[in-house]
C-alpha positions as CSV (number, residue, x, y, z in Angstrom):
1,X,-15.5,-27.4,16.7
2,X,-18.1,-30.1,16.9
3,X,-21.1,-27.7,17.4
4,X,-20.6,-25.8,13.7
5,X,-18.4,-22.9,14.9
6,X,-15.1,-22.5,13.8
7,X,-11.9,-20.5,15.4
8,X,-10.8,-17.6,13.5
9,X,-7.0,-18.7,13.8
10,X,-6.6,-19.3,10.8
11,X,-3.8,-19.9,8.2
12,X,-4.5,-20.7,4.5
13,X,-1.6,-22.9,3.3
14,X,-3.3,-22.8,-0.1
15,X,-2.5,-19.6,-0.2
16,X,0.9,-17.5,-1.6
17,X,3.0,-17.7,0.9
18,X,4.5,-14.4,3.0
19,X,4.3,-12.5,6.1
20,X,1.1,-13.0,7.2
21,X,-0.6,-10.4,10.1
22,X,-0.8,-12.3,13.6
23,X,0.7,-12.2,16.7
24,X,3.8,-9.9,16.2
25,X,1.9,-7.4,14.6
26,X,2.1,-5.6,11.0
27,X,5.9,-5.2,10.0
28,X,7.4,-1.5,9.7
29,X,5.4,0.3,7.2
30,X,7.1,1.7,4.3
31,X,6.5,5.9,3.2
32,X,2.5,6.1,1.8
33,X,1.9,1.9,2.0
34,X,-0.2,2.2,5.3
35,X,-3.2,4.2,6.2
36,X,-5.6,4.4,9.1
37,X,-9.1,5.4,9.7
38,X,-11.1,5.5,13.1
39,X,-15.0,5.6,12.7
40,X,-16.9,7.1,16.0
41,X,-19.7,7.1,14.6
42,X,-20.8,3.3,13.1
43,X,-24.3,4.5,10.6
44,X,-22.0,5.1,7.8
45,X,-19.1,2.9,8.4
46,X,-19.2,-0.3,6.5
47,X,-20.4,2.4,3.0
48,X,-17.0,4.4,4.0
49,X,-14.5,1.6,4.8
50,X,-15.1,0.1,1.4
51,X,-14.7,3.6,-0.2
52,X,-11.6,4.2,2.0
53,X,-10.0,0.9,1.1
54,X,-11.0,1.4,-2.5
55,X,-9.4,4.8,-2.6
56,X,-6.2,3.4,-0.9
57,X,-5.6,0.1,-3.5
58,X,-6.6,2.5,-6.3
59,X,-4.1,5.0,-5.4
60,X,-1.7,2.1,-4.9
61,X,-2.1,0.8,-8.5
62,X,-1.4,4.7,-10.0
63,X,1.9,4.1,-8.5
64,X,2.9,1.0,-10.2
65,X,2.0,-1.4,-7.3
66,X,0.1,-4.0,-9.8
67,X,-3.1,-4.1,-8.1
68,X,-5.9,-6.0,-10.3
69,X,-9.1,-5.2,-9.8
70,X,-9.6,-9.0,-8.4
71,X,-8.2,-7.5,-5.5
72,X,-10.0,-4.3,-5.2
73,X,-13.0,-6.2,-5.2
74,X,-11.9,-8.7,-2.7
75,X,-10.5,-6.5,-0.3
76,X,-13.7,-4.6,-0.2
77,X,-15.7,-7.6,0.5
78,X,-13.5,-8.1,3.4
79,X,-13.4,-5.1,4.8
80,X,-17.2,-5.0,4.4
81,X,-18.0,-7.9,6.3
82,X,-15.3,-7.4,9.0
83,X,-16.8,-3.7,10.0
84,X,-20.5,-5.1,9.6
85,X,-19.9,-7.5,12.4
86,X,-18.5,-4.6,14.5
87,X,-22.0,-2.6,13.6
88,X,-23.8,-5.6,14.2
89,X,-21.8,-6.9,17.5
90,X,-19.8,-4.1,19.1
91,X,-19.9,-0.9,20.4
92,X,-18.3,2.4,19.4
93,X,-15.4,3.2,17.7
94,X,-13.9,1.1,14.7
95,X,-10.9,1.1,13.7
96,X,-9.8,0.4,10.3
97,X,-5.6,-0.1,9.4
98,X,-4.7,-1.3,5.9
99,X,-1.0,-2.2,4.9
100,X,-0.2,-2.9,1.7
101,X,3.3,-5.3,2.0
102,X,4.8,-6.6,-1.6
103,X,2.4,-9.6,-2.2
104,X,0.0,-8.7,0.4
105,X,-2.3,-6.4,2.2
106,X,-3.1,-6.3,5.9
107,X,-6.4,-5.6,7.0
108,X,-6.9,-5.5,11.2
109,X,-10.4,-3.8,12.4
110,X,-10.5,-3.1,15.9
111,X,-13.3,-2.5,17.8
112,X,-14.2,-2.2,21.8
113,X,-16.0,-5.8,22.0
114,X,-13.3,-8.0,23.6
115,X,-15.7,-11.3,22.6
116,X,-14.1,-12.8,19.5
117,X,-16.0,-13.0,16.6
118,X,-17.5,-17.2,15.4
119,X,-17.1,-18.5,12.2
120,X,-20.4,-21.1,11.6
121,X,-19.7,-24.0,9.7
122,X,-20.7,-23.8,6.1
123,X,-24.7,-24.1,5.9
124,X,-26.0,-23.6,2.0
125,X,-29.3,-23.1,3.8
126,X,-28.9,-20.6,6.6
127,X,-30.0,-17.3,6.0
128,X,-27.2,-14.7,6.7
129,X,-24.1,-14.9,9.1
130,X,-21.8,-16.4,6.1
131,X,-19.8,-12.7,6.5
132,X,-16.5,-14.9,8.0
133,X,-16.9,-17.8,6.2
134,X,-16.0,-15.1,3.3
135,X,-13.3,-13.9,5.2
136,X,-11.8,-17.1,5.2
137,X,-12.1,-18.3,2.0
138,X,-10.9,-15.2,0.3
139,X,-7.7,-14.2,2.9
140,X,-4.4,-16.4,2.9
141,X,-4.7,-15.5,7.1
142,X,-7.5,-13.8,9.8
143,X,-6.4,-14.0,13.6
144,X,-7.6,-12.4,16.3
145,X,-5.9,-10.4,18.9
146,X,-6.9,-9.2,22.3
147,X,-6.4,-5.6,22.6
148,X,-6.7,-3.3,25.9
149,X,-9.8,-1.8,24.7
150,X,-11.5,-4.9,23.4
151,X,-10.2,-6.7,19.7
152,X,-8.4,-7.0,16.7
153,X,-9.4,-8.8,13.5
154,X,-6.5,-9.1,11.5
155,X,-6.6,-10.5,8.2
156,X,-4.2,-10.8,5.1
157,X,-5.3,-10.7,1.5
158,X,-3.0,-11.8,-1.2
159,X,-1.9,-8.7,-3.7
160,X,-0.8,-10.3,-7.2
């Protein structure tokens, strides 16, 4: 967009390819690869989502899955600055769904703001808002979906 915002449909051909999230929605979850969390109340949120992803890719790598800690670190970052911007823009509850695929995991927070988030153009001189410019760089995919009850930010981190 011409005045420094950017849509968050976004695919990163750079990327490993795969099954990204989007429009048809996660694909069938396999025994103890998905988990979901739903945060009413937002003070602790962003603190807990890390910890929850954390303790989900963690428990991931005990069973052979081959997570590096690359990853860990990246999808925490992620999560992070997705569930700020829910704190920060939306109201009540969050919703937080990880999927871990072979070569991938799924993020999608979901909150009750139907307004889809804006990605600003890169600016090495603004102060703050660079939360989905992160998002982008580090995720092979981020979309986002209407839901019902407001949105869904999907996004899909490379596992290698």
């Amino acid at each position: 967009m011409s005045d420094g915002t950017a849509s968050l449909e976004a695919e990163r051909p750079d990327r490993p390819a795969g099954r990204s999230a989007g429009r048809h929605g996660p694909p069938l979850a396999a025994p103890g690869r998905s988990v979901s969390k739903t945060y009413t109340d937002l003070q602790d949120a962003i603190g807990s989502a890390r910890d929850f992803t954390t303790a989900f890719l963690l428990a991931g790598a005990r069973q052979g899955r081959g997570i590096r800690t690359r990853t860990v670190e990246d999808a925490r970052l992620v999560v992070s600055e997705l569930v700020t911007n829910v704190v920060r823009h939306a109201a009540g509850p969050c919703r937080i769904d990880l999927h871990l695929t072979a070569g991938a995991l799924e993020i999608a927070v979901s909150d009750a703001d139907g307004a889809a988030p804006v990605a600003h153009a890169p600016d090495p001189g603004r102060v703050g808002q660079h939360g989905l410019e992160i998002v982008l760089a580090l995720c092979r995919s981020v979309h986002v979906e209407p839901t019902p009850s407001g949105k869904c930010v999907r996004a899909c981190l490379a596992v290698d």
